[in-house]
N, C-alpha and C positions, 0 to 999 in steps of 0.2 A: 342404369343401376347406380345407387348412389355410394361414389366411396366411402370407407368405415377407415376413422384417423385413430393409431393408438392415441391410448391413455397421455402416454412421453410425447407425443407429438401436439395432442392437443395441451398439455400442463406448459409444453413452449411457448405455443402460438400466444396464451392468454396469458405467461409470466410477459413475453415479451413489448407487450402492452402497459402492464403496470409495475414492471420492477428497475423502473431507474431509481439513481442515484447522482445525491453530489455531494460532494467532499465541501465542507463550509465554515468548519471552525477549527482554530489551534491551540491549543493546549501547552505551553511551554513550565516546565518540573509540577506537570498536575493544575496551572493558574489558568483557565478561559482567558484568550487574547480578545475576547468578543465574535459576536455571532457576525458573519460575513466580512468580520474587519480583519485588512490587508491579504484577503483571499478574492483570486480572479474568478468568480463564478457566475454561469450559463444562465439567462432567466431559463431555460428546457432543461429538464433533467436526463434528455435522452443521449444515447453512446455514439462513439465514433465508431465507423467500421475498417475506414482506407486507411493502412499503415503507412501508407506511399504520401499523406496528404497532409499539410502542416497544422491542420487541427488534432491532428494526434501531438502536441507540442504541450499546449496548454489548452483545449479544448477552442470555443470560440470556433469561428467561422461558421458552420451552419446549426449552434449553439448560440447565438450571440450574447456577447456578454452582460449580465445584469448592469442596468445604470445605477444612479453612478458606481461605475469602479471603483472598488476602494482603493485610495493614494496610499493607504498605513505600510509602515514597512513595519514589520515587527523583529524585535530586538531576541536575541536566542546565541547563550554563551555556548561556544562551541566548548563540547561534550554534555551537555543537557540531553534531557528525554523529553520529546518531542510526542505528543496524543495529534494524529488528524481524525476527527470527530465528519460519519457523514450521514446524510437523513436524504429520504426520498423526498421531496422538497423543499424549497428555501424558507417556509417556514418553521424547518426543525424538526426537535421531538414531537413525536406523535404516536404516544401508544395505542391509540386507535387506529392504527392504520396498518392495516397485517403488512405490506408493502415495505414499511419504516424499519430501519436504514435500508433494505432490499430485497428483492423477493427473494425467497430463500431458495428457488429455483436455480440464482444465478449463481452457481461454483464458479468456482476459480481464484486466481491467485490475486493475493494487494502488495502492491511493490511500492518502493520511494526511491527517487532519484533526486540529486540537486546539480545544477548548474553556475556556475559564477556566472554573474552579469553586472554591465556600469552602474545602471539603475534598476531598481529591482519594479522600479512604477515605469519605465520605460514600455513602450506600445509593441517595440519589434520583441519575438523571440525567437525570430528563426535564425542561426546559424551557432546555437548556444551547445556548449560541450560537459554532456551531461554525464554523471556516475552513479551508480546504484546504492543505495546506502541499506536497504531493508529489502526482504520478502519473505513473504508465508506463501507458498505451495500448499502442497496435498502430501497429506499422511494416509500411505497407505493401510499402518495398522489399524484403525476405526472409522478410514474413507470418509476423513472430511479435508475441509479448504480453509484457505486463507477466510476468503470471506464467511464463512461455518464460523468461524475463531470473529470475525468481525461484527457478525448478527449478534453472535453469543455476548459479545461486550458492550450493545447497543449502540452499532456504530461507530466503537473507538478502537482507534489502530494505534500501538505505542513504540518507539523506537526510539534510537540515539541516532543524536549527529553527533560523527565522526571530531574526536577533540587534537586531530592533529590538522587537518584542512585550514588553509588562510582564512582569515579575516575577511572581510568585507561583505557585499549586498547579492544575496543569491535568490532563484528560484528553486521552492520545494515543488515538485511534480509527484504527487500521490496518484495511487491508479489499482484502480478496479476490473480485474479480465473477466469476464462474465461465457463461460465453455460451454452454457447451455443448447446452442445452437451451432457449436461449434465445427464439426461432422466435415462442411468443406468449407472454401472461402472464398468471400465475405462471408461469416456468421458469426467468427466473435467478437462480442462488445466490450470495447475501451472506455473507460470512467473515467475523468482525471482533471483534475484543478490543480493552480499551481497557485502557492503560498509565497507571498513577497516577504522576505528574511533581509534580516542583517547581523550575521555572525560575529560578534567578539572574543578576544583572546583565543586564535585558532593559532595554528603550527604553522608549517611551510610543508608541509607535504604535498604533492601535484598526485591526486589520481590519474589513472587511465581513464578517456572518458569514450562517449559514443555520440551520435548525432540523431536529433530527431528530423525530423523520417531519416531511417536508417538501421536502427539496431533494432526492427524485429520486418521478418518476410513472412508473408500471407501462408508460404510454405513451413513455416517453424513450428517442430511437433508440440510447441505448448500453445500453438494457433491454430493450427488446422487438429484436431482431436477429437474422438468421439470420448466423450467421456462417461457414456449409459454402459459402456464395455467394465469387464474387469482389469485393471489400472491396478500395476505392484509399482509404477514411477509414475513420476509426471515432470517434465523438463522444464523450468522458467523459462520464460523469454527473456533476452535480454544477457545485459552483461555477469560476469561474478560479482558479486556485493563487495563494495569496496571495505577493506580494515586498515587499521593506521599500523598493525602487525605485520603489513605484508603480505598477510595470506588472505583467506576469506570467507570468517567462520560467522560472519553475523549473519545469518540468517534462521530464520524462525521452525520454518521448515525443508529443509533439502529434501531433494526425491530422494524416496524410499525404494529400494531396491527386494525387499522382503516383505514379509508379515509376522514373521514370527518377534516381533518387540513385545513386551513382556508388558504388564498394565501399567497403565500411565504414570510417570513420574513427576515431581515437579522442577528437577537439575536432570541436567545428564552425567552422565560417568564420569565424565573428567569435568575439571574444574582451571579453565586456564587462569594465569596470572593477572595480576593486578586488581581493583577494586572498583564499586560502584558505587556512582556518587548519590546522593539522594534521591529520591525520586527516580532511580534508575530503575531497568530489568535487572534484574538478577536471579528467575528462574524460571521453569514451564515447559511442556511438552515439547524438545527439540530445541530446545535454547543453548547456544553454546560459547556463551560469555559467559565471565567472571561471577562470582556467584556472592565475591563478600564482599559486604559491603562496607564504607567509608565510617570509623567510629566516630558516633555512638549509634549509628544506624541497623538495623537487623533485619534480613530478606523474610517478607512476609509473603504468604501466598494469597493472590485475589482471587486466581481460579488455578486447574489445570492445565492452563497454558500460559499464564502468569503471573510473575509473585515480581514483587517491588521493595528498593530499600526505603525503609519510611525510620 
């Protein structure tokens, strides 16, 4: 007798086939850095699954990395807003491809982390000490994701680095958890490229960092999760998002603990201190930075989960 696969079970099997992605272009105050320049990207679009394995670092190893690597380190004044732009494969936009930026199968959350390093073209990046700067989880009020929020923008993810962090040549590590298959482990898929920077005019601030392999276990409930369940949280992996405040309010979406939020805004209730520089975030579903922006600048809204000073 032949077995009969759900619906969810077969929409896996066949997303799992055509929904990768890779992170491939940067965006520094809204300006294209150029298509694959000074980003370390995979010729295979497909995921890491072993957190334990130094391909969860900067991808690469059974990804290998597109030739030539790009040498560019790209220039980015600390406290800028920062777009990582990603497409189902390296050659980009493709609105013909239901797939492009991912299959929409693939929930889950987009995180950024950076690391100081000597040379940001450097080959090693294993024993680098890495800090969280951005993530979008899941909003429990209307049950979407980070990536939900990253389809809807066509692949563009926007955030700040941090304007207090030193100076010098880092790696940006963007990443994609993909929960679809999540249930036990190995089944969730890691995405992730990492962008060769060179920050100017930052602080002295030393965040707390974490090491890759390292800050996430096969066992961590934003890893091992069924996510076809009814979900009132969902836990990041990984560290607190780092703020040059001290505390650690930049994130896009924290777990929701309830449902009852009232329809969508585009600020939250409170409005912390200080100001956004141009081309910053300053509003959107869950956003809980500063909201005014730098004169003669004015927060405008691009969507329900984003407005910009322009």
């Amino acid at each position: 007798m032949k077995a009969v696969l759900s619906s969810t079970v077969l929409a896996v099997l066949a997303a799992s086939a055509s929904g990768h992605t890779i992170f491939q272009e940067l965006h520094v105050n809204g300006v294209s850095q150029g298509h694959l320049n000074g980003i370390r990207v995979p010729d295979y679009d497909g995921p890491i699954s072993d957190v334990n394995s130094n391909d969860i670092i900067c991808n690469g190893g059974i990804n290998p990395y597109h030739q030539p690597v790009s040498q560019a380190v790209i220039k980015v004044a600390a406290g800028s807003t920062v777009t990582a732009e990603w497409h189902h494969t390296l050659q980009g936009a493709n609105p013909s491809d239901s797939s492009d930026p991912v299959d929409s199968s693939h929930k889950g959350p987009v995180i950024a982390y950076l690391a100081k390093i000597p040379s940001a073209t450097q080959t090693s990046v294993t024993g680098l000490k890495w800090f969280k700067i951005y993530q979008d989880g899941y909003n429990a009020a209307d049950k979407t994701w980070g990536v939900d929020r990253m389809i809807q923008n066509k692949g563009k993810v926007t955030f700040t680095i941090p304007s207090c962090i030193a100076s010098g040549q880092y790696l940006l590590r963007h990443e994609m958890i993909a929960l679809h298959g999540a249930g036990s482990y190995p089944g969730a898929q890691f995405y992730m490229e990492c962008a060769q920077l060179e920050i100017t005019g930052g602080g002295s601030t030393s965040p707390a960092t974490v090491n890759f392999p390292g800050a996430y276990s096969g066992s961590d409930p934003g890893i091992k999760i069924n996510i076809y369940q009814t979900l009132s949280s969902y836990t990041i992996p990984g560290p607190p998002v780092f703020s040059c405040s001290g505390s650690n309010p930049i994130t896009t979406n924290p777990p929701v603990t309830t449902t009852t939020t009232s329809a969508p805004t585009t600020t939250t209730t409170t409005s912390p201190g200080g100001t956004v520089p141009q081309w910053g975030q300053c509003g959107g579903i869950g956003y809980t930075g500063p909201t005014t922006c730098v004169s003669p600048f004015k927060c405008i809204k691009t969507n329900d989960y984003y407005s910009q000073c322009q």
